[in-house]
C-alpha positions in Angstrom: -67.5 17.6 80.8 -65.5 15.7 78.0 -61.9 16.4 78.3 -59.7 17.5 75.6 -57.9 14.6 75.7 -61.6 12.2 74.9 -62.3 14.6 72.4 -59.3 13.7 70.3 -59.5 10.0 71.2 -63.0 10.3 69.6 -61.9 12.0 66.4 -61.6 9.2 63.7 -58.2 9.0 61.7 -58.8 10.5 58.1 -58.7 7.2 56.0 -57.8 9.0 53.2 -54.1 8.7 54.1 -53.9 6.1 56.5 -54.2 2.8 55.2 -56.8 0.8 57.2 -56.6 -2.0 55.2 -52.8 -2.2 55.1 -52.7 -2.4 59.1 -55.2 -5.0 58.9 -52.8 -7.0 56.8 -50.0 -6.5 59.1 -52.4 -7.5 62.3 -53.2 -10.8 60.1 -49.8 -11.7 59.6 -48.5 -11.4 62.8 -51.8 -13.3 63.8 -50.9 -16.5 61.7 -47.1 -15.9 63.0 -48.5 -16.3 66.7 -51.1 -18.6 66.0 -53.8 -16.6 67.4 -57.7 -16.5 66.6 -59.4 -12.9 65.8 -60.3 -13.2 69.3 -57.6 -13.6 70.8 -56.0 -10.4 68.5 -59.2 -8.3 69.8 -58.3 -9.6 73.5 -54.7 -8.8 73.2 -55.2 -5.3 71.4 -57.8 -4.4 73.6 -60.2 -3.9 71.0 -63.9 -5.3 69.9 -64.5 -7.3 66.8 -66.1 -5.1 65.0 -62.9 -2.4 65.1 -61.0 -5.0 63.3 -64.0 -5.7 61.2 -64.1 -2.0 60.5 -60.2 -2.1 59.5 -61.0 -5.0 57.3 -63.3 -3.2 55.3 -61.0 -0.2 55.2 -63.8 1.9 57.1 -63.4 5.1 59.5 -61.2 4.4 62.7 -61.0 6.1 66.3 -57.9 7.4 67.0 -57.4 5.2 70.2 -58.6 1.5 68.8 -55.8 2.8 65.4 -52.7 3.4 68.2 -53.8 0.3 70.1 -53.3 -2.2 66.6 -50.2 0.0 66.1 -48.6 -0.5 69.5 -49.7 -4.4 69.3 -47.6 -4.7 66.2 -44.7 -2.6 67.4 -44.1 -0.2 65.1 -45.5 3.6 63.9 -48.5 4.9 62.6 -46.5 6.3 59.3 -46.1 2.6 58.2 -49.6 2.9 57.1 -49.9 6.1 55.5 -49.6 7.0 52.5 -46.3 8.4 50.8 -44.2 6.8 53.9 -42.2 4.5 51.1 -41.1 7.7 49.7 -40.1 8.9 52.6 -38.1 6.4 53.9 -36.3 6.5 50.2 -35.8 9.9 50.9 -33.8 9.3 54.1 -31.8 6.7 52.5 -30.7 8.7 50.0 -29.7 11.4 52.0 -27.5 8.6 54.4 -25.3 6.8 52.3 -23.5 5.3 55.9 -27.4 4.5 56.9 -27.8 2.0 53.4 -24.2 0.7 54.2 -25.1 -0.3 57.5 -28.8 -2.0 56.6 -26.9 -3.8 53.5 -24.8 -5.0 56.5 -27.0 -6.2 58.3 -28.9 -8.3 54.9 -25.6 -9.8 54.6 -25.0 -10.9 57.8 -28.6 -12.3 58.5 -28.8 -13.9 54.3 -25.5 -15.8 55.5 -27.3 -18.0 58.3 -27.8 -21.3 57.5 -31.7 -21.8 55.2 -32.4 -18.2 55.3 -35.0 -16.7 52.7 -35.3 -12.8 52.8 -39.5 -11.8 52.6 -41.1 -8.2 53.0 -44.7 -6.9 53.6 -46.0 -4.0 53.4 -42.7 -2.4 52.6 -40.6 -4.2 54.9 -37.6 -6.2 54.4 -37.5 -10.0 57.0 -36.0 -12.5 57.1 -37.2 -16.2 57.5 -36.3 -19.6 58.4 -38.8 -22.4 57.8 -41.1 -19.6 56.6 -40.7 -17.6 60.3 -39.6 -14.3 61.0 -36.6 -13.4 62.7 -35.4 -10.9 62.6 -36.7 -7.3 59.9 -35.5 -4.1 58.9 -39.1 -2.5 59.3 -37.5 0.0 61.4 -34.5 1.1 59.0 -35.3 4.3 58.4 -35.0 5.0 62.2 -31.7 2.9 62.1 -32.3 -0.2 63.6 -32.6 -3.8 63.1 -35.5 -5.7 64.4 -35.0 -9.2 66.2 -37.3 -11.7 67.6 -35.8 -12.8 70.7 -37.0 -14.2 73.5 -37.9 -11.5 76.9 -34.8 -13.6 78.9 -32.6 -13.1 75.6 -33.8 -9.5 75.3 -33.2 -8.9 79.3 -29.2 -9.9 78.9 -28.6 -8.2 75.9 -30.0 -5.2 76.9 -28.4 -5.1 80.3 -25.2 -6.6 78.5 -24.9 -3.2 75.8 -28.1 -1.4 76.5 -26.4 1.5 74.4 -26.7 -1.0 71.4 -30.1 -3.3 72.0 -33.7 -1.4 73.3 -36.9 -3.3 73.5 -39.7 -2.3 70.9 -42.6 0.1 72.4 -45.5 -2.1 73.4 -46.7 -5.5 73.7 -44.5 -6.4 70.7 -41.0 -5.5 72.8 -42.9 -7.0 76.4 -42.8 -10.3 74.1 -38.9 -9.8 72.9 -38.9 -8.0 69.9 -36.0 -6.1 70.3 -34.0 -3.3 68.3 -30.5 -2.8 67.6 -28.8 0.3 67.0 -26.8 -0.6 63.8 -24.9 2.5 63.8 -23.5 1.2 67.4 -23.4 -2.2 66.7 -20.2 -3.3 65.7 -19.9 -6.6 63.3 -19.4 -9.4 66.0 -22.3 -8.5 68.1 -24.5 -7.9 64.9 -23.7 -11.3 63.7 -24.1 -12.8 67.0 -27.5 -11.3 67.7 -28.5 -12.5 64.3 -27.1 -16.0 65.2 -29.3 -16.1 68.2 -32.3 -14.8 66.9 -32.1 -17.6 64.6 -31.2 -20.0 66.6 -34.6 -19.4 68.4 -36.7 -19.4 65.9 -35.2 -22.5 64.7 -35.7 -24.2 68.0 -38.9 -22.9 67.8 -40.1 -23.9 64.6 -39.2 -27.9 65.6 -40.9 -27.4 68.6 -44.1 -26.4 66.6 -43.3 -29.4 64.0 -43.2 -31.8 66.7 -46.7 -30.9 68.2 -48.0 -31.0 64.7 -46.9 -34.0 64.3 -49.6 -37.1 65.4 -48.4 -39.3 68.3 -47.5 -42.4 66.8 -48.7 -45.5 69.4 
């Protein structure tokens, strides 16, 4: 006998709000930001090909392959529905100290040195050499988003784990890490932002010099 629990895992998400296609987006961005194959996603997600085919096409999704791609990309399921941008206005307009804080935290991360501020799907990042990071994709909860690495992640959250908490899933396993604005005071902001971008700066010529051909 099916459990209640299979039976909703069975049920497919009603397309007509969620976004399919938007969450595919989202899956192929962070793919090209990894530099992973669809295979590699499917592997990671655990999912088959033909769910993120389905999500391509913007077809009917089960309920557990949907939280899966969510939880891979560390964030919520209202991301992709529809009327969350409203929403999210909403809450800023009812907390002025909430848009002080995130305006905070755009200066603090637009000051670093070859910065560029990007968005998708809604959500403000920031870039250098094209790469994310650090993104206020979780705003409206009132954090800040930064890519750190798990060893980075480890000490700061052991260091002020009243200010930094990984992100849920494979995302936060990896170092994506939130900060608690409203906790944060300005010299630890700025020097989280510093060493997110430090990273990804030492990253990005690490990438360049693999790129680049051996010269003999």
């Amino acid at each position: 006998m099916n459990s209640p629990r299979s039976k909703i895992s069975a049920a497919p998400v009603n397309t007509g709000r969620f976004d399919a296609r938007a969450l595919y987006a989202a899956l192929d961005e962070q793919r090209r930001a990894r530099g992973l194959s669809w295979r590699e996603v499917a592997t990671e997600v655990g999912v088959s090909a033909s769910t993120l085919t389905r999500t391509k096409l913007g077809g009917r999704m089960e309920v557990d392959g949907m939280l899966a791609m969510v939880r891979w990309l560390g964030c919520s399921v209202e991301r992709f529905t529809h009327g969350e941008t409203r929403k999210r206005q909403a809450t800023r307009a009812r907390d002025p100290g909430l848009e002080m804080l995130v305006a905070n935290f755009r200066r603090l991360a637009l000051s670093l040195e070859g910065v560029e501020e990007g968005s998708h799907m809604g959500a403000v990042d920031f870039r250098v050499g094209g790469k994310i990071f650090a993104t206020l994709a979780s705003q409206h909860k009132g954090y800040g988003n930064l890519v750190l690495s798990p060893e980075q992640q480890a000490d700061f959250v052991r260091e002020l784990p009243e200010v930094f908490l990984p992100i849920a899933g494979g995302w936060g396993r990896m170092g994506m890490t939130h900060i608690r604005l409203a906790t944060a005071g300005e010299d630890v902001l700025a020097g989280a932002l510093r060493t997110a971008w430090a990273l990804r700066v030492e990253r990005n010529t690490k990438e360049k010099k693999k790129r680049s051909p051996a010269r003999g």
